[in-house]
N, C-alpha and C positions, 0 to 999 in steps of 0.2 A: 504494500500500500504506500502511495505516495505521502510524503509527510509536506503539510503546505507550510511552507518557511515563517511565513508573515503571518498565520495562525498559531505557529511554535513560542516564536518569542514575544508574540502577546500573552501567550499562556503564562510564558516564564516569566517575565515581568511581574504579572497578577498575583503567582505564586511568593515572588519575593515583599511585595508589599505585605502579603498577610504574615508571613515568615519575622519582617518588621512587627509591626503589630503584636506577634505573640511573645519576641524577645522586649520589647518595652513595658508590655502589660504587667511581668515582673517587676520593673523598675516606678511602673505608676502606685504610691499608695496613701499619698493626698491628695488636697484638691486644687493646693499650689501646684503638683507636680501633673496633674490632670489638666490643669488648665494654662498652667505658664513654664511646666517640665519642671518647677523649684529653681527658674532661674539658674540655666548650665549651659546654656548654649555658648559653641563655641563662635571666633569671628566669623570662620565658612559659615557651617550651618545657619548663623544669622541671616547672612548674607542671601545665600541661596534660597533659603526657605520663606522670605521676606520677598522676594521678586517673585519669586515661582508663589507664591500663595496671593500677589500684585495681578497676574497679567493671566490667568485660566487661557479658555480653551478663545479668546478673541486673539491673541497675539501669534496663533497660529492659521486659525479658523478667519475671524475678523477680520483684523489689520490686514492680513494678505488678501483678502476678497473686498477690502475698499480701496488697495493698492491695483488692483487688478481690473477692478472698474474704473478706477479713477487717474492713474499712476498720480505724478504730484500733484494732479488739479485738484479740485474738489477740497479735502480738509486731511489726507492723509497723512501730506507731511508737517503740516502743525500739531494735528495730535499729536506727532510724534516728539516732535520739538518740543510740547509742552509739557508730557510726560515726561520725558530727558530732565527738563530745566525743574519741574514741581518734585520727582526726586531723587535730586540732588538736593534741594532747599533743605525737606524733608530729614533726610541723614543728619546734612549740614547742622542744623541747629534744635531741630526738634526729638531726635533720635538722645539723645546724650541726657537733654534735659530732662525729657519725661523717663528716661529711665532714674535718674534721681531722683525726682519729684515724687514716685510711686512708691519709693523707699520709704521718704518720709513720711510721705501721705498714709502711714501706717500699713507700708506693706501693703497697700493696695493692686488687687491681681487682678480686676477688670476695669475697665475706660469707665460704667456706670461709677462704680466703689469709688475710684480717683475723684472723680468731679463731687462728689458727695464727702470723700474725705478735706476734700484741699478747701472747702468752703464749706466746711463743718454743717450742713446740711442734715437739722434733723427733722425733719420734715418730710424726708426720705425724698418728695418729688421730684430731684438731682434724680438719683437714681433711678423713677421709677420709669421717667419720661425716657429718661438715654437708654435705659431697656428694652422700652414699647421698641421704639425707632430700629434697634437694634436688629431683634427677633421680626420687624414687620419687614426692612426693609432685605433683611439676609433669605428670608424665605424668598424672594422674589429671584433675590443671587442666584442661591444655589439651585433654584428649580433653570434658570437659565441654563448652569454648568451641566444640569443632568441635561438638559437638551441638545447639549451642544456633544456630549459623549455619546448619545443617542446619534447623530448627525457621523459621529467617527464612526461608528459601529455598521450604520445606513452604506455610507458612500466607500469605506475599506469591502467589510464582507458580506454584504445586501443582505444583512440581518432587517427582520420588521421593525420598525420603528420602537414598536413596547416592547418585544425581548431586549433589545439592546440598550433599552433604558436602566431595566430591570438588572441587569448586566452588570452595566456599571454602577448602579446603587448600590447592590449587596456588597461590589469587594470595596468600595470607600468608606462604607457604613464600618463593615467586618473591622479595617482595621483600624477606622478613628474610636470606634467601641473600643476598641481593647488594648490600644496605647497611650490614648489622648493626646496629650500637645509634644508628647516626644516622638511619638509615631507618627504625626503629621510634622513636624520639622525635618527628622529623620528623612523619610518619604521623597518632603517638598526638596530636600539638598541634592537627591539624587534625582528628583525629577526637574528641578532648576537645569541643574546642569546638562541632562537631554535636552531639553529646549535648545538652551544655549548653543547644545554640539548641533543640535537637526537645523536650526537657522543659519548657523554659520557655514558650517559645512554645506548646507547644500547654496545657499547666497553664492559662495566663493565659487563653488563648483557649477554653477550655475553662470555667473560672471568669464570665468574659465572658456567654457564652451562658446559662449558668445562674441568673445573677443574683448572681454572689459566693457569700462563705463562708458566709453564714446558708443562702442556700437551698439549697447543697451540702446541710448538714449537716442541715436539715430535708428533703430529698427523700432524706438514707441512713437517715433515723429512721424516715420512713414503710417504709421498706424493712425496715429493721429496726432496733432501737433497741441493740443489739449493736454494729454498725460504726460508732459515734461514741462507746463506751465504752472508753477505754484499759487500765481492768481488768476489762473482761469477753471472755472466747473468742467466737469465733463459728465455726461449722461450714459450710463448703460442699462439697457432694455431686451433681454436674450427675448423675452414674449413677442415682444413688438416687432422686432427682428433690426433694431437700431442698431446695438450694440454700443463702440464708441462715437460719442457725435459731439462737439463744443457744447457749452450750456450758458456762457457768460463768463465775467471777471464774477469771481466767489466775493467780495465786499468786503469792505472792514470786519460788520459785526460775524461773520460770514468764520473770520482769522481770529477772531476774539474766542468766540464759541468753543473752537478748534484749539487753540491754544490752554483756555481755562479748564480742560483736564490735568491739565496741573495740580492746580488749586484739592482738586480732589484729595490728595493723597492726604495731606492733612487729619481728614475726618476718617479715613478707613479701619474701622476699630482689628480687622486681622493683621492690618501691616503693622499698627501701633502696638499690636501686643508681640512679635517680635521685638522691637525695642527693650519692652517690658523685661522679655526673658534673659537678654543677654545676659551672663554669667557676671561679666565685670565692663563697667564703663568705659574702660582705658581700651577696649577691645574695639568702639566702635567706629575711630577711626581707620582700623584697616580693616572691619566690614564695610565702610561706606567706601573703600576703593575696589574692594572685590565686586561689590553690589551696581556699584556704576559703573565697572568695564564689563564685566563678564553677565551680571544678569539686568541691564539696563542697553547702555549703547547698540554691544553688537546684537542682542534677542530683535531691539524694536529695529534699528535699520536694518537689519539682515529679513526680518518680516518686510517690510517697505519692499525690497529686492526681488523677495520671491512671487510677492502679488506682480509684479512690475515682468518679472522674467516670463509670469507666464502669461501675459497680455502677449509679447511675442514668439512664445513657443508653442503652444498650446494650438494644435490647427483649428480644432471644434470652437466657438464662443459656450464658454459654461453658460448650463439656465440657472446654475446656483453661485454664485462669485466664490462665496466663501470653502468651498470646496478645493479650491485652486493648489494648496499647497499637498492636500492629498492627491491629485491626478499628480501633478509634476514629478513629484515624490515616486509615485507607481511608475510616471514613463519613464523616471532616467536613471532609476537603480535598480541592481536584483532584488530575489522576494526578503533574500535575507537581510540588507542593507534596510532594504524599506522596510521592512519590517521591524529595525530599529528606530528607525526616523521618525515611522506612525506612533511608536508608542510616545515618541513628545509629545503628539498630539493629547492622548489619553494621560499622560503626564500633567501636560500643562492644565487641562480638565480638573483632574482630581486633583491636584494641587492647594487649588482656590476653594473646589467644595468642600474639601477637606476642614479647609479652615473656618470656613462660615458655620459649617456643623458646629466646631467646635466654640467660636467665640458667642453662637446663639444659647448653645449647652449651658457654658459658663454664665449668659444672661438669668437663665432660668431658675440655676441652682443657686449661684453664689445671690444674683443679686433680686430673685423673688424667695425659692424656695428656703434657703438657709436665712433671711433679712428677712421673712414674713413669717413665716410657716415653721421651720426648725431652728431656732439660733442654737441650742445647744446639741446637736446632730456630730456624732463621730464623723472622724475624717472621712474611713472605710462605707459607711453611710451616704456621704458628700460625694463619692468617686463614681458609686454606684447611680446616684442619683443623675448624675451629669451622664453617665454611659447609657442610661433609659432615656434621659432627653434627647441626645443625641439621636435616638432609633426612632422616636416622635416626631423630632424636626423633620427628620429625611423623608419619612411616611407624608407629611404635610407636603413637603417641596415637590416627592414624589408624584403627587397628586394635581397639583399645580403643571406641572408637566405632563401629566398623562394627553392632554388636549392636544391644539394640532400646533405644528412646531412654528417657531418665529425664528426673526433675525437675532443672531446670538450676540453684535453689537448694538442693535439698539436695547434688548434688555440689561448689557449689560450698562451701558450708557447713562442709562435710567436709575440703575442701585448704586452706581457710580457717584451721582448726582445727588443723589439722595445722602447720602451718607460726608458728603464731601462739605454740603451747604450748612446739613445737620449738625456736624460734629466741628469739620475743621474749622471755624472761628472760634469754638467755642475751646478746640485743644489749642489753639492759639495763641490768646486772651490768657487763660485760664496759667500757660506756662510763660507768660511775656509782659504780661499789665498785673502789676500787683494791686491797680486801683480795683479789679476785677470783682464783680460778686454777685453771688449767686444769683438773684433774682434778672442779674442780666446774662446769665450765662445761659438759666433757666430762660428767658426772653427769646434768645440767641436761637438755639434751639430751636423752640416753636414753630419762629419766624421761617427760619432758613428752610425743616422739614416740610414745612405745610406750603410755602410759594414753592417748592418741586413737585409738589402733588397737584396746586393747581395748576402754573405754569406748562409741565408734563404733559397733564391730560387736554389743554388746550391745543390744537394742532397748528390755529396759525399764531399764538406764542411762541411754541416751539420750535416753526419754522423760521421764525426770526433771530431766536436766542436762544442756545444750549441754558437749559433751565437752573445748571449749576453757574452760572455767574448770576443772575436776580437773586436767587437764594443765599448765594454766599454772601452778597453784596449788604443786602437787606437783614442778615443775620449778626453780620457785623456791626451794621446800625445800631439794632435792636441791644447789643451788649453793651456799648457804647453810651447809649442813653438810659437805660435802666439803670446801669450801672450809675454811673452820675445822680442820677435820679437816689439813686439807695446811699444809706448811711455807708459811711467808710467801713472800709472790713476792722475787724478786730487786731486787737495789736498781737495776736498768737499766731494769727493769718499771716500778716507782716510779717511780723519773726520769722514764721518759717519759710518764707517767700525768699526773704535776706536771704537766709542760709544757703536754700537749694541754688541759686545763684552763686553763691560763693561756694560753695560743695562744688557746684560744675567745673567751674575754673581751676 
């Protein structure tokens, strides 16, 4: 019997994830170490597991199938640029602080606990509100990433749609049950790093074949002189039978939009809690250099590339763009090469669902179940409790995805936004403005969640403005003048505000 290459080393891959999974499960036996590993991460695994749990199944899937429709017209290469420049910010200055700041904040091990600790909030609605947000807007995440595995599963082995969902649930479930945040860091390091090796590698070998960057960009001009214009749109229509056709100069707000994926990173409560975990702060310097060559620069423009390569290689026009790096992949290496390459895809996937599982898990237990319900609950209790929610969320997201499939960047666009307007002023502020306080942070919040809800759902809003700049904008407002508006913080607030400033230095 023939053995199919690119069914083998999907198997063995899967295999090895769970094989993680049972050797950390040992090592999980609180709910620090369930939810933030007990802080041991080292600079790699920060690194790696922090972009790889950043960038799922869009940086392979997405990004190359708006590269592929669009090459630089349209907004491809400013997301890219502004993801590049937001993080870097990110590392720069916010990475180092809040891992201080969460020390003192009493050891604080989730993004709710933090904002609740640092502005002594007893009132608990710090917490209760960055939870909702949390769990409303991650469930949307990760039913995307199961779509988007379903979507690998679909266009690699023409699995039906719900087996292939069902597929890839059980073995991300299996092993974030059973290792938690070490098994998903774990996981994410060596799935970081596939990413990394299948964009670049095939980028460069791609580049290779064609003759370099001139005759790239002279074979996308022959195609159309649009896909090598960074301000002009270009339209692709496989139905319509268009394909590439000019669509105008893309606009100011057009490059703002495009660009303020940036801003996101700020608010992303999975990327923030790497930080959290790193082992020691003096580490995070050369995680933000591994982090920004290897799972930042070459992942996103080596994606740009490969949408772009197959705009001229590719004889058929795709009906689906986003497929693009899967066909390429299948024309120009054997089953067993490709068969490594694919599983980045399934890599970068379960990467990011991985982690949404887990920072929603840790919503439920740390900051409803154990803060409401159980304050004095054993730790062994706490671990348990979090490995049940964990199989709950997934069933939920599960469900959400079971319907018919969408674009896996516009959902993810959306939670993206969501979370970016939400959070990031308020993780901002909260580690920058010691005037800062709760009622404006709580403001903050609100504001920013609720203008991407309506923004969002309005389409010619939307069409104008990526809905994370109104909400970040407006979020910022809101903390700003609440704050002003409230009584000065407490002089223990201060205090400890000094300190962690001066701790950082």
């Amino acid at each position: 019997m023939d053995i199919n290459p690119t069914y083998l080393t999907f198997i063995l891959y899967l295999v090895m994830l769970i094989v993680i999974g049972f050797i950390t499960y040992r090592m999980t036996n609180t709910l620090s170490d369930y939810i933030l590993g007990g802080r041991k991460l080292n600079s790699w695994v920060t690194a790696f597991s922090a972009q790889a749990s950043d960038f799922s199944g869009w940086l392979l899937l997405g990004l190359p199938g708006a590269a592929y429709a669009a090459g630089f017209g349209q907004w491809s290469l400013w997301i890219a640029v502004g993801l590049a420049i937001g993080a870097m910010v990110n590392w720069q200055y916010v990475a180092r602080r809040l891992r201080v700041y969460t020390e003192y904040s009493n050891d604080a091990i989730t993004l709710p606990e933090f904002f609740e600790n640092r502005f002594r909030d007893r009132s608990n609605l710090l917490r209760i509100i960055a939870a909702a947000f949390i769990l409303i807007f991650f469930l949307f995440y990760t039913a995307s990433g199961l779509v988007a595995g379903a979507k690998l599963f679909e266009g690699t082995f023409g699995f039906e749609y719900h087996t292939a969902l069902l597929i890839g649930a059980t073995v991300i479930v299996g092993y974030t049950f059973l290792g938690g945040f070490l098994a998903v860091s774990w996981t994410d390091f060596i799935q970081g790093f596939l990413m990394f090796l299948a964009l670049a590698v095939t980028a460069i070998y791609g580049l290779y074949e064609i003759g370099g960057f001139g005759a790239l960009f002279d074979e996308l001009a022959s195609v159309n002189s649009s896909l090598t214009d960074a301000f002009e749109g270009t339209s692709y229509d496989h139905e319509k039978g268009i394909f590439w056709e000019s669509a105008g100069a893309i606009g100011f707000l057009g490059i703002i939009s495009a660009l303020a994926w940036g801003l996101g990173y700020f608010g992303q409560p999975h990327i923030l809690a790497r930080f959290m975990a790193i082992r020691d702060r003096k580490e995070i310097r050369k995680a933000r250099l591994i982090a920004m060559t290897m799972g930042v620069a070459i992942p996103l423009y080596g994606s740009l590339l490969v949408g772009m390569l197959g705009s001229v290689t590719i004889a058929e026009p795709l009906s689906d763009p986003e497929q693009v790096f899967i066909v390429l992949v299948e024309m120009t290496y054997n089953p067993w090469i490709a068969g490594v390459l694919l599983a980045a895809v399934l890599a970068a996937i379960m990467s990011t669902v991985d982690s949404q599982l887990l920072v929603s898990s840790s919503a439920l237990t740390e900051d409803f179940y154990r803060k409401f319900f159980r304050k004095e609950a054993s730790e062994s209790e706490l671990v348990w409790i979090g490995r049940v929610s964990v199989m709950v969320i997934a069933l939920i997201a599960l469900g959400l995805a079971w319907g018919e499939e969408s674009s896996v960047l516009e959902l993810v666009s959306y939670a993206w936004a969501g979370f970016g307007a939400t959070f990031g002023p308020a993780v901002l502020f909260s580690l920058f403005w010691k005037r800062a306080t709760r009622n404006g942070v709580l403001a903050g919040m609100l504001v920013g969640g609720i203008t991407v809800f309506v923004w969002g759902f309005n389409e010619t809003l939307a069409g104008i403005l990526y809905e994370l700049v109104p909400g970040f904008l407006l979020s910022s407002i809101a903390i700003v003048i609440f704050s002003l508006m409230d009584r000065k913080p407490s002089e223990d607030i201060i205090e400890e505000y000094e300190k962690v400033v001066k701790e950082e230095k």
